[in-house]
Legacy VTK file of the C-alpha trace (Angstrom):
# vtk DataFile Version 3.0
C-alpha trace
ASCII
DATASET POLYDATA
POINTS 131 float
101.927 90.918 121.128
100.158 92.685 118.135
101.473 91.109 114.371
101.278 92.504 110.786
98.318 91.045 108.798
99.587 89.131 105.358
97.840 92.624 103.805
99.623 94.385 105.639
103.198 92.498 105.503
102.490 92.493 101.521
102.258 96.261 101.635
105.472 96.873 104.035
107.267 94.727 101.736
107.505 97.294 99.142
109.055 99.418 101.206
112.804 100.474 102.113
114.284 98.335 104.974
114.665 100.877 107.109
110.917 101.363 107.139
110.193 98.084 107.541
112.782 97.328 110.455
110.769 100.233 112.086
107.567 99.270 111.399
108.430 95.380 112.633
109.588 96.662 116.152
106.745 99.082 116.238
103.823 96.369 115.994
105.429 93.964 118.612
104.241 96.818 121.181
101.645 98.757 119.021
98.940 97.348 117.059
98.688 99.073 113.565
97.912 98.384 109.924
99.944 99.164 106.991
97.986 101.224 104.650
100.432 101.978 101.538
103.460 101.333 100.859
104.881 102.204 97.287
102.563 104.078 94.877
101.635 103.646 91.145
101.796 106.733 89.266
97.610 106.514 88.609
97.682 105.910 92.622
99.565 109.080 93.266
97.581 111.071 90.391
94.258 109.947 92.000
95.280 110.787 95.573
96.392 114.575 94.530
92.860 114.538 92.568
91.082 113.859 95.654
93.558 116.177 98.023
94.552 113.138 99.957
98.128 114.011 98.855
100.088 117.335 97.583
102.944 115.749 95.499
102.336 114.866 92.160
103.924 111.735 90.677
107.107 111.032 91.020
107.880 113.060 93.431
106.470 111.143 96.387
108.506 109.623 98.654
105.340 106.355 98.065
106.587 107.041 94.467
110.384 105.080 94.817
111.144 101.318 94.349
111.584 100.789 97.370
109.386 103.198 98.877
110.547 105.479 101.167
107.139 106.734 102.544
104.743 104.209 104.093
101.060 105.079 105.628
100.198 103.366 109.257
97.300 103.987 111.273
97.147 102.725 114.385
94.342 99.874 114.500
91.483 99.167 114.993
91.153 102.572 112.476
89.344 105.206 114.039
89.599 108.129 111.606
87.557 110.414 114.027
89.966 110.093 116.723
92.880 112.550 115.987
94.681 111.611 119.601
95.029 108.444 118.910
97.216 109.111 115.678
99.175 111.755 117.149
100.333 109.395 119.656
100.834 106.992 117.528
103.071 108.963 115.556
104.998 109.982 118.782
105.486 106.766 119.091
107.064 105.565 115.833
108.963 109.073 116.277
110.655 107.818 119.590
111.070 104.130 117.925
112.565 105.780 114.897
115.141 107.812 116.951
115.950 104.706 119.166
116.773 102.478 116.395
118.838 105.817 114.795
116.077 106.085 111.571
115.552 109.110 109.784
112.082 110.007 110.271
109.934 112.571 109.404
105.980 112.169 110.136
103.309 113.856 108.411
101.587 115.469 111.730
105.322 117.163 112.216
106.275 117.739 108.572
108.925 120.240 109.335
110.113 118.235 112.543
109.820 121.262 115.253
107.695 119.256 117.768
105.120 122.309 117.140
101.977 120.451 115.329
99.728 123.846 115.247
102.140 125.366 112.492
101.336 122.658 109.857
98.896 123.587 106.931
98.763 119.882 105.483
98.177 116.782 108.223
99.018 113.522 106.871
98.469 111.712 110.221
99.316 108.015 108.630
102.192 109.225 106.761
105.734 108.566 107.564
108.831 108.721 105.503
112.549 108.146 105.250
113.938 111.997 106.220
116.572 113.202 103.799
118.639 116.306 104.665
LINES 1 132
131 0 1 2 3 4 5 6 7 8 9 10 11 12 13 14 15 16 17 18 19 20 21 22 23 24 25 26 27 28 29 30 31 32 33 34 35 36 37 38 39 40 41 42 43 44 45 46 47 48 49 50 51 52 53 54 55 56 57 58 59 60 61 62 63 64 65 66 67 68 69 70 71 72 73 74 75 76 77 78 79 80 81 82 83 84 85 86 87 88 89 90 91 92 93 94 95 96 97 98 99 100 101 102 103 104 105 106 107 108 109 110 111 112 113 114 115 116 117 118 119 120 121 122 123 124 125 126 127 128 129 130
């Protein structure tokens, strides 16, 4: 059974507890890393700089205290394998749903199930779903 790194526990900890209840079930079965968890306001500036991200400070859902967006990549990190992330995402989806967890993930931004009709992909992304 796959565990959190301290790094990685350090950077979940920032986060809401429904993300972190998810993320805690999701590692016993699915070895991942926690990449970001809440984000400074020079952390989200710098990402939209760079085009990592499209929401300026504070509206990022990284941007709360606790954070309600967290990034995961499935590990070991292979950026160059785009598979591997979507099922990883499916993954967290169905773990999400299961444990009754609002989800949204950024491969499926608009949650349709379709990922062709997305124009941004934020494979790692995943955050608390708000209606």
């Amino acid at each position: 059974m796959a565990s959190f790194s301290p790094r990685s526990l350090n950077k979940l900890s920032s986060c809401d507890s429904r993300l972190k209840e998810l993320f805690m079930e999701v590692v016993k079965v699915y070895d991942c890393t926690v990449l970001e968890g809440h984000r400074s306001k020079d952390r989200q500036d710098e990402l939209c700089r760079t085009g990592f991200s499209r929401v300026q400070y504070p509206n990022s859902r990284h941007n709360l205290n606790p954070s309600f967006g967290v990034d995961v990549a499935p590990y070991p990190i292979d950026w160059n394998d785009r598979e591997r992330f979507v099922a990883f995402g499916s993954f967290v989806r169905g773990v999400a749903h299961e444990k009754e967890i609002p989800l949204r993930w950024g491969g499926d931004w608009d949650r349709d199930f379709d990922l062709k009709d997305q124009t941004f992909m934020d494979l790692v992304h995943f955050e608390l779903w708000r209606k």
